[in-house]
Each structure stands twice: as C-alpha cells, then as structure tokens.
C-alpha positions as CSV (number, residue, x, y, z in Angstrom):
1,X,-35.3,46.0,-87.9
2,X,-37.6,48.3,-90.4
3,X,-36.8,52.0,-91.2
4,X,-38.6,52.6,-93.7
5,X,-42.3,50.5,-95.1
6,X,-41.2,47.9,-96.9
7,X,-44.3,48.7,-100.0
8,X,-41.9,51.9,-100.5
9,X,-38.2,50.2,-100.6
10,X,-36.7,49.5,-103.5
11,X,-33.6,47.2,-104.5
12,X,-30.4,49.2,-104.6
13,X,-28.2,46.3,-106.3
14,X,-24.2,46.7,-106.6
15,X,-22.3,43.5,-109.2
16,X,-18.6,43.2,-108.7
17,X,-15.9,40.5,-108.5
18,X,-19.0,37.7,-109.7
19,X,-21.1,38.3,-106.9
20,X,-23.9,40.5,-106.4
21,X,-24.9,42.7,-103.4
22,X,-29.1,44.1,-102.9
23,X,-30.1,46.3,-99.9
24,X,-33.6,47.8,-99.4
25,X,-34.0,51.9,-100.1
26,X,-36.7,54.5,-100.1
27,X,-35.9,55.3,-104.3
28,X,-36.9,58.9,-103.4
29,X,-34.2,59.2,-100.6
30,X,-31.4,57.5,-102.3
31,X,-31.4,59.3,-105.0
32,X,-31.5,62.5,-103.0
33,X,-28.5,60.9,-101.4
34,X,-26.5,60.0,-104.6
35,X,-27.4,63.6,-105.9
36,X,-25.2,65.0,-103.0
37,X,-28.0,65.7,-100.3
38,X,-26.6,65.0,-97.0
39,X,-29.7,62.5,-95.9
40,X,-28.8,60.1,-92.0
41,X,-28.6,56.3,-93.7
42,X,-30.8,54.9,-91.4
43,X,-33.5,57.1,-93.1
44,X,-33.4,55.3,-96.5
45,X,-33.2,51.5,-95.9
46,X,-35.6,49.4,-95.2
47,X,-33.6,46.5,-93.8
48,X,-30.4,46.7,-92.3
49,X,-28.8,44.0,-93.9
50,X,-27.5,43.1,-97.4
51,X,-28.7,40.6,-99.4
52,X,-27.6,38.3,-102.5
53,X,-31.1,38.2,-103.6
54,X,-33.6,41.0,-101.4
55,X,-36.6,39.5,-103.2
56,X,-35.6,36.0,-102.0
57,X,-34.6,37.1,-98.3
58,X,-31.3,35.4,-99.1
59,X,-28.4,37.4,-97.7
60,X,-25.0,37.8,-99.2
61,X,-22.7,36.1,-97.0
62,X,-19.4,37.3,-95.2
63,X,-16.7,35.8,-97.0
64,X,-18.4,37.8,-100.4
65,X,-18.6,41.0,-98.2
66,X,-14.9,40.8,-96.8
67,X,-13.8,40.0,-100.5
68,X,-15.6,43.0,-102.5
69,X,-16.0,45.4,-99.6
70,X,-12.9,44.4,-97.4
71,X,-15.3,45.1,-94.2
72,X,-18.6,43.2,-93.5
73,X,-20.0,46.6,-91.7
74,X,-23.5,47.4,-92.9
75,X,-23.4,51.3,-93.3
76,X,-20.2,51.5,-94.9
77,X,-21.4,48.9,-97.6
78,X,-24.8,50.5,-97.7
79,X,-22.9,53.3,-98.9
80,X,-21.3,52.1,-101.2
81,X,-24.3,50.2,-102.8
82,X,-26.1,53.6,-103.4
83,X,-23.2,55.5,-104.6
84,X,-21.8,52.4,-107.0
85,X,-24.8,51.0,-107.7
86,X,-28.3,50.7,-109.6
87,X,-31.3,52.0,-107.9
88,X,-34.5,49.8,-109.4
89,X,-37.1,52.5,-109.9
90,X,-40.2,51.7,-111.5
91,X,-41.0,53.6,-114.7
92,X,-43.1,55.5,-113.2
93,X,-41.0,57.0,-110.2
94,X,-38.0,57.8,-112.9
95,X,-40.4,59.8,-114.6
96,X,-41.9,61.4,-111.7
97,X,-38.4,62.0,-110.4
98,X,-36.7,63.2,-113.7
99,X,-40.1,65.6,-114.1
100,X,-39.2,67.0,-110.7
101,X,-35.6,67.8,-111.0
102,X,-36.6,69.1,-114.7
103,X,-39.0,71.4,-113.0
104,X,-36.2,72.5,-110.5
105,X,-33.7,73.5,-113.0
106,X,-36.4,75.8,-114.7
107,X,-37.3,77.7,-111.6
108,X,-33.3,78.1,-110.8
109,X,-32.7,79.5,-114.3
110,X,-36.2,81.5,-114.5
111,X,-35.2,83.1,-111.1
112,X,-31.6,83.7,-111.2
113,X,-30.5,84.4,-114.9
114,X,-31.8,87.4,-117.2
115,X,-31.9,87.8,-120.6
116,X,-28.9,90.5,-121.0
117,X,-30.8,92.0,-124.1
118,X,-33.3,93.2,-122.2
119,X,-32.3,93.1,-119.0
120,X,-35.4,90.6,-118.1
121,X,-35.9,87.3,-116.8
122,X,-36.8,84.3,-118.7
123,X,-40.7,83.4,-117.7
124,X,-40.2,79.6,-116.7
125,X,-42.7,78.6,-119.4
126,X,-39.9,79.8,-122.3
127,X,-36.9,78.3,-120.3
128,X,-38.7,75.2,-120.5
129,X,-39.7,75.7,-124.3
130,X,-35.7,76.1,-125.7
131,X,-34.9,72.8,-123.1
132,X,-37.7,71.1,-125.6
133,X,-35.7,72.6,-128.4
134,X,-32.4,72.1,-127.1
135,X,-33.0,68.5,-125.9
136,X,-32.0,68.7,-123.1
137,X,-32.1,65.3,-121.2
138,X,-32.2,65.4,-117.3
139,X,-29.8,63.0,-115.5
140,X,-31.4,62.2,-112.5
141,X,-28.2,61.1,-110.3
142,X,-26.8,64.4,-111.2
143,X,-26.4,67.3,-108.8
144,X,-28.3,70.1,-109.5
145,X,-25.7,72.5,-110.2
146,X,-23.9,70.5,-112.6
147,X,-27.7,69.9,-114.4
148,X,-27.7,73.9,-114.4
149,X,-24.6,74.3,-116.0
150,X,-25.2,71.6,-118.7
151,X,-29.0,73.5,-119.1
152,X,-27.3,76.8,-119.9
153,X,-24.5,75.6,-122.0
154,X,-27.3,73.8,-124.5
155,X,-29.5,77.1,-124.1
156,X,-26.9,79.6,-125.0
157,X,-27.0,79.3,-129.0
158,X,-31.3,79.4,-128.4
159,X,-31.7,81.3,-125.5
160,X,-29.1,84.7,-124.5
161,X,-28.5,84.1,-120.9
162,X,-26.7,85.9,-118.1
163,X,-26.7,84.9,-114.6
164,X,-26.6,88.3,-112.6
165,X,-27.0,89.8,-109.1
166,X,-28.8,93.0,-107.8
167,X,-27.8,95.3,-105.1
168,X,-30.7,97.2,-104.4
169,X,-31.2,100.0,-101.6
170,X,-34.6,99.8,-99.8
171,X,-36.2,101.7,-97.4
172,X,-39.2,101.0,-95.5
173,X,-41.2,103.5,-93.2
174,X,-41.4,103.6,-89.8
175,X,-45.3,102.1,-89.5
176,X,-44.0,99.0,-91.7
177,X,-40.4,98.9,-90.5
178,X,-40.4,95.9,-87.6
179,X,-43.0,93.5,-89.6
180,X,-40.9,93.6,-93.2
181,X,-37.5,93.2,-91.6
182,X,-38.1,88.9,-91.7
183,X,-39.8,88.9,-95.0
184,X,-37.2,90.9,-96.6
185,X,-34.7,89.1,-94.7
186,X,-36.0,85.9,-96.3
187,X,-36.3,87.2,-99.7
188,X,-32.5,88.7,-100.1
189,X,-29.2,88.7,-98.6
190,X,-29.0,91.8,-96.6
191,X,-25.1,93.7,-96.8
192,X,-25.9,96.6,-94.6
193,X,-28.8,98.0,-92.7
194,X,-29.2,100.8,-90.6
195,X,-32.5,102.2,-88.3
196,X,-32.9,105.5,-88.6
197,X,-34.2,107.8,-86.3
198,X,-37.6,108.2,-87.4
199,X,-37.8,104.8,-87.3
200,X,-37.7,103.6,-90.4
201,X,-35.0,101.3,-91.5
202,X,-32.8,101.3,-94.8
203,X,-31.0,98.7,-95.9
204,X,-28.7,97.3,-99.0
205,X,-29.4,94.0,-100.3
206,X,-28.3,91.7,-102.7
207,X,-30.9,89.4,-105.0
208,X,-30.7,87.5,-108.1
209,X,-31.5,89.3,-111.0
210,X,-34.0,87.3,-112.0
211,X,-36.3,88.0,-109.2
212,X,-36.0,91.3,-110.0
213,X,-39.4,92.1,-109.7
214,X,-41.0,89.5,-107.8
215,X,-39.2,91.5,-104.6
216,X,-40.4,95.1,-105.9
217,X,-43.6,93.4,-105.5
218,X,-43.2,92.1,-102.1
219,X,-41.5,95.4,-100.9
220,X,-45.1,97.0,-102.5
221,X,-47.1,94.6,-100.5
222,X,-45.3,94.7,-96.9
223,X,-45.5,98.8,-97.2
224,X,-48.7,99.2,-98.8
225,X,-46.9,100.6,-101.8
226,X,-45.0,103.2,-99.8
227,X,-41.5,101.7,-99.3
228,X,-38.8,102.9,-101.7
229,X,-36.2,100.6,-103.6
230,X,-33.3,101.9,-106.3
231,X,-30.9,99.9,-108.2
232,X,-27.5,100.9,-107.1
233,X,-25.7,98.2,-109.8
C-alpha cells in the first residue's frame, strides 16, 4: 500500500543492536513530525513496511524487529525510526528546509520582540543581518521555540531585544463596526469588548509589540482612517 509518491519518499534509517531498520518518508513531513508538529503517520510514509535495505526492497525480518523494538507493529516502529533516526535528505532539501525555518525565526522575532531603546521593532532584514554576525546555525530537527530562544540568546550582546505585549483600546464606528470585528479578531487577542449604543463597538486587545504598527495600519484601513486606538500599557 502507497501513501505518499514514491519519487518524493525518502529513507528514514534507524542502526541499533548490529542491525539496521529503513522505512520510506515524505522528508518535508517527517521532519515536521520530529520538530513537534502533530502530523497522522499514515501521511508521511510511503510504504508501510520496514525494510533492512528500502533501496533493495529487502525487509528487516521479525526476529530483528522483536529484538530492537520488542514489538513487530509497523506504526509504533515507524515512530521510532523518525524520532531516533536519520532522515536522508538530499543537499538540496536540507538547504531548502534549514532556509525555511531560518526565515521563520526572523519573522517570529521581527514581529514579536522590540528594541527596548526605542521602543521599535526589529525590520526582519536587520534580525537576519546580527544572525549573519552572530552565527547563528539553524538546527533543523529543532522546535521552533527552542531555535527562538537560542536566536535571542546569540543576538543579545549584537542586537538589544525585548519580547513585549500591547494592550491597546480600539474603537471602531458604527458604519465599519460588523465588517472589522473578524479582521481584528484575527489580528489580536481580544480581552473585552463591548457594542455601544450608537453602534459602534470598543474593545481591549492584546498584540505583540512588534506588530505594533502593522495593526494601526489595518485599524486605518478597515475604518477608512476614522477608528481610534490608544496604548493603555
């Protein structure tokens, strides 16, 4: 039984007690996977069976699987394999992937950290200019939380960062009111909100600093530059 193309699996390949295990993954997947993602098994292999040697076709018998594994029972070894083991990418899918997650811990920093001198976030392009200073290597099996936390930590003699939230009170008139409530819903973390009588509706949110202004502008935009907002931090 396929899941996924075989042209896209790769070889996930565990080694213990002298014998060596091989099932068949989507790389992009199984790496998600290993990162933390919560991602169904049956969407990254290919094959549902392991082998001693996947390019061969040759699979790894019971007795090895009972011995290593104690079970013979495909997703719980599967598991195992993608956790414990090495993932074969090809050059360049490792540096596609580790380009990708780089970019993701630029945009997490540029959006919710500020430069506490200022008060000001970090434009992505000079977040990504101290990581070239600082070194900073990406790990690709790493969550991204912990990759954020190592970021900062090498940043901090190059770069002054705070992370920071906003609570901001925002009103929007009465002509805007019912079409903003999902965008600004989807932008912040609302705390309170109340409709007044007119028909306009005021409400408290919460936002990372760093976005700061990206939301006065989308505030601007959804009331055609009448809504009001005010810092309450």
């Amino acid at each position: 039984m396929l899941v996924i193309p075989l042209e896209k699996a790769v070889t996930a390949r565990l080694e213990s007690h002298g014998e060596k295990f091989e099932i068949l993954v989507d790389p992009d997947l199984a790496v998600r996977y290993r990162q933390g993602e919560k991602i169904e098994l049956e969407d990254m292999v290919a094959a549902l069976n392991v082998f001693s040697n996947a390019s061969r076709g040759t699979r790894a018998s019971e007795e090895a699987l009972q011995k290593v594994f104690q079970t013979t029972d495909f997703p719980q070894i599967a598991v195992k394999i993608i956790q414990k083991g090495e993932i074969h990418l090809t050059a360049e899918q490792r540096k596609q992937m580790i380009a990708e997650k780089r970019r993701q811990v630029i945009n997490f920093i540029a959006r919710n950290a500020i430069n506490p001198q200022t008060g000001l976030p970090h434009p992505p392009q000079r977040v990504e200019l101290a990581m070239e200073e600082a070194r900073v290597s990406i790990d690709l099996y790493k969550h991204l939380d912990e990759l954020v936390k190592e970021t900062v930590k090498a940043l901090r003699p190059i770069l002054p960062i705070k992370f920071d939230e906003l609570h901001i009170a925002v009103k929007i008139p009465a002509d805007f009111a019912p079409r903003a409530f999902g965008d600004i819903q989807s932008a912040a973390s609302i705390e309170r909100e109340e409709w007044q009588k007119d028909g306009s509706w005021i409400c408290i949110v919460r936002i990372p600093a760093g976005i700061q202004g990206d939301f006065y502008n989308l505030v601007n935009r959804l009331t055609k530059g009448q809504g009001e907002v005010k810092i309450l931090d």
